[in-house]
C-alpha positions as CSV (number, residue, x, y, z in Angstrom):
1,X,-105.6,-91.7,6.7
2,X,-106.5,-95.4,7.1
3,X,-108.2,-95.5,3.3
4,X,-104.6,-93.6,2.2
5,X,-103.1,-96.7,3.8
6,X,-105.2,-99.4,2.8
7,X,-105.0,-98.3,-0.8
8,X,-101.5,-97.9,-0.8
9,X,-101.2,-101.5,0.8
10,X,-103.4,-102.7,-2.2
11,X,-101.4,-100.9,-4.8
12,X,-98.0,-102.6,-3.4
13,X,-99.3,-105.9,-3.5
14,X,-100.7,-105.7,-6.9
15,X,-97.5,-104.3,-7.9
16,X,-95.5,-107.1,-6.6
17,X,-94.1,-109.9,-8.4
18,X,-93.4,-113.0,-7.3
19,X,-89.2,-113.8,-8.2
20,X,-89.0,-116.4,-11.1
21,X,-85.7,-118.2,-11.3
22,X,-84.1,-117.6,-14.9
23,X,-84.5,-121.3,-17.1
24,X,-81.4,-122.9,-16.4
25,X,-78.7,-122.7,-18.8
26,X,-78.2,-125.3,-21.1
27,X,-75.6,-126.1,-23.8
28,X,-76.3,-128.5,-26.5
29,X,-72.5,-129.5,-27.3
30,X,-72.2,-131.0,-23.4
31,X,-73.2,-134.5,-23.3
32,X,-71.2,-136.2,-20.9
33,X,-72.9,-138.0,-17.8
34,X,-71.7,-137.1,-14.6
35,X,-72.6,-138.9,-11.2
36,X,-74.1,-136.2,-8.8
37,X,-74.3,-138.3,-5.4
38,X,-72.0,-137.1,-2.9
39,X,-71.7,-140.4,-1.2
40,X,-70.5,-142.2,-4.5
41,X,-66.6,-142.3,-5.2
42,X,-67.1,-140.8,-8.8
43,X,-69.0,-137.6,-7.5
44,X,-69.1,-134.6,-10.2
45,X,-66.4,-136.5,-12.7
46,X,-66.7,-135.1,-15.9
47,X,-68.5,-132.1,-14.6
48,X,-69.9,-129.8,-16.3
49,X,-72.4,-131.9,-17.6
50,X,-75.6,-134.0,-17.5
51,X,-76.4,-135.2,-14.0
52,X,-77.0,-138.9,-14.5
53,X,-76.6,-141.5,-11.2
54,X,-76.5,-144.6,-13.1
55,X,-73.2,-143.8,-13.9
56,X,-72.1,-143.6,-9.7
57,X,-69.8,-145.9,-8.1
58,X,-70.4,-146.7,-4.4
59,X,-68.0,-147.4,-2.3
60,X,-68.7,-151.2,-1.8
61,X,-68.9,-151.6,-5.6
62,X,-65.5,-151.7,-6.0
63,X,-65.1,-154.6,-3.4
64,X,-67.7,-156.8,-4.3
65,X,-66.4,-160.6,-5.5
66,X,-64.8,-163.4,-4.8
67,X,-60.8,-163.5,-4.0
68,X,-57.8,-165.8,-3.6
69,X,-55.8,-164.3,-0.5
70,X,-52.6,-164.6,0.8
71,X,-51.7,-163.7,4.2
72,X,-48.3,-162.7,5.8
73,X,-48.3,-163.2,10.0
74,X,-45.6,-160.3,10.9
75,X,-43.9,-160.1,14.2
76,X,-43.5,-156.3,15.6
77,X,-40.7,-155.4,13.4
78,X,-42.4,-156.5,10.5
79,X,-40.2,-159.6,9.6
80,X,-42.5,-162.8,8.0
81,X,-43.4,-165.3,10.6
82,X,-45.6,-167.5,8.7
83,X,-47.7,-167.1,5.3
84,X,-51.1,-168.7,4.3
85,X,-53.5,-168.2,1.4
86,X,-57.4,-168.7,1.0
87,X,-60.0,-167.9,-0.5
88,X,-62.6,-165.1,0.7
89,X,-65.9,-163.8,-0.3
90,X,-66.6,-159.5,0.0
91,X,-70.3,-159.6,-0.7
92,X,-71.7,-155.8,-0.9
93,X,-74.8,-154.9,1.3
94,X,-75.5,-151.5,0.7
95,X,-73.6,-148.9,-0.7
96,X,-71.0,-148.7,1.9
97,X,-72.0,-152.0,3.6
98,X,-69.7,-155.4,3.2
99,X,-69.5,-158.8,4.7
100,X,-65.9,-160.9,3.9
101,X,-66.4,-164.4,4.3
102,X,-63.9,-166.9,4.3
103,X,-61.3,-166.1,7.5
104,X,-62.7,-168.9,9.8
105,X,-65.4,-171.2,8.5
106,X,-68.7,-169.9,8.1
107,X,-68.1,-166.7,10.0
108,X,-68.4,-163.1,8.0
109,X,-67.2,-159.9,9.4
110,X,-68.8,-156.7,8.8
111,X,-66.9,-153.8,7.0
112,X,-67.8,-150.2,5.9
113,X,-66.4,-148.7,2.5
114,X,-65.4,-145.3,2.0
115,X,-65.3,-142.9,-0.9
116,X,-61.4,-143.1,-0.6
117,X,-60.7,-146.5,-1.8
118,X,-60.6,-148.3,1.5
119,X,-62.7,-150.5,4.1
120,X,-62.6,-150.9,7.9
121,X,-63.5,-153.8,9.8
122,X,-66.4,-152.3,12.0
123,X,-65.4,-152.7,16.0
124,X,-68.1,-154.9,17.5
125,X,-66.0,-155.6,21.0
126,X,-63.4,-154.6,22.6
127,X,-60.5,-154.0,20.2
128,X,-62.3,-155.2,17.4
129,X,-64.9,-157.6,15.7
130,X,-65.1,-161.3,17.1
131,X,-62.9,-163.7,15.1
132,X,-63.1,-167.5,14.8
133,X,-63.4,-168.8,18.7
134,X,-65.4,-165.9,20.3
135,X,-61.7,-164.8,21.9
136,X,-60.2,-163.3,19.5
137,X,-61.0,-159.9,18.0
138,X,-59.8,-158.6,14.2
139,X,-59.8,-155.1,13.4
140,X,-58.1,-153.3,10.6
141,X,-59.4,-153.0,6.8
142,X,-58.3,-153.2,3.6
143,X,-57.3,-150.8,0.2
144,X,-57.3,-150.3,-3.2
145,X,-54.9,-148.3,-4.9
146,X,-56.9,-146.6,-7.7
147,X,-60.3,-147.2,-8.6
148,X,-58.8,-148.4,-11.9
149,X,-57.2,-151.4,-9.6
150,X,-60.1,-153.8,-10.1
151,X,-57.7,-157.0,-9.3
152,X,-56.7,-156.5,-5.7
153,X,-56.9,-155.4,-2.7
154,X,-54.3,-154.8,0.4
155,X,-55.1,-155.9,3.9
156,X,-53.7,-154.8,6.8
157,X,-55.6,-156.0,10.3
158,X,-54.6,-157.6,13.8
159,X,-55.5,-160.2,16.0
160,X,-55.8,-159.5,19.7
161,X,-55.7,-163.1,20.9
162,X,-55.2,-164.5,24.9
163,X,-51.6,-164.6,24.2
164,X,-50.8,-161.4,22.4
165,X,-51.2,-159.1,18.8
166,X,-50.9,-160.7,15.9
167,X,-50.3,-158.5,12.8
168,X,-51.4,-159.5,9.6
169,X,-51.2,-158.1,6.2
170,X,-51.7,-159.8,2.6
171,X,-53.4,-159.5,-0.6
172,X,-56.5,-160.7,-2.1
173,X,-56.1,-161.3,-6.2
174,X,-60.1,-161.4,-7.5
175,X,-60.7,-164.3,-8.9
């Protein structure tokens, strides 16, 4: 009984075959790249095709540069208080990383891309990220249309100050 056993063990596992995976198919006409990284904005474009990452674009690519804003200070029904213009710095960190120079002095403010055109200031504090006096806090973030907009982008953020909000919302033309 036991040999019966053992040499029907033996026969099954010299009649077993380990599963190969078929050769994966392949189409010599198809020579377009396509980006195959789920955290880049251009993930599986022009799929079917050749994986190929160089060809990604990050989130904070699309940022990246130096600016000329111009900034609108709203009251709460959205009527134009006062308007200013400057210019900023995005510098890209990673690829969702930013830091935007150029609000108050020497002072940057960290931001976080997303594969959907758009960047929010990251909350440090409180309501928000510490503006120019160590008072104040800014939140909000900033758009892009399209990814073929490489020229501007839309801001939209608030100040919470000691004596109220202030709402702000402009656009930054690259320079």
């Amino acid at each position: 009984m036991y040999l019966r056993l053992s040499i029907l063990s033996i026969l099954f596992l010299v009649s077993c075959k380990k599963y190969k995976d078929p050769a994966p198919f392949t189409d010599d006409r198809i020579k377009n790249k396509y980006c195959n990284d789920p955290s880049a904005i251009n993930y599986n474009w022009d799929f079917p095709g050749v994986p190929d990452n160089t060809v990604c674009i990050y989130p904070a690519d699309i940022f990246k540069g130096n600016y000329f804003y111009r900034d609108s200070i709203l009251n709460l029904e959205g009527g134009v208080l006062k308007t200013d213009s400057f210019p900023i710095t995005i510098t890209q960190l990673d690829s969702t990383h930013l830091t935007i120079a150029g609000f108050c002095g020497g002072n940057t403010h960290s931001a976080k891309a997303t594969r959907f055109f758009s960047f929010v200031l990251d909350s440090l504090v409180g309501y928000g990220q510490v503006f120019c006096n160590n008072k104040d806090t800014i939140s909000g973030g900033g758009s892009k249309f399209s990814l073929s907009d490489t020229s501007t982008i839309q801001f939209d953020y608030i100040l919470q100050t000691d004596t109220g909000v202030v709402i702000h919302q402009g656009t930054a033309t690259k320079q």
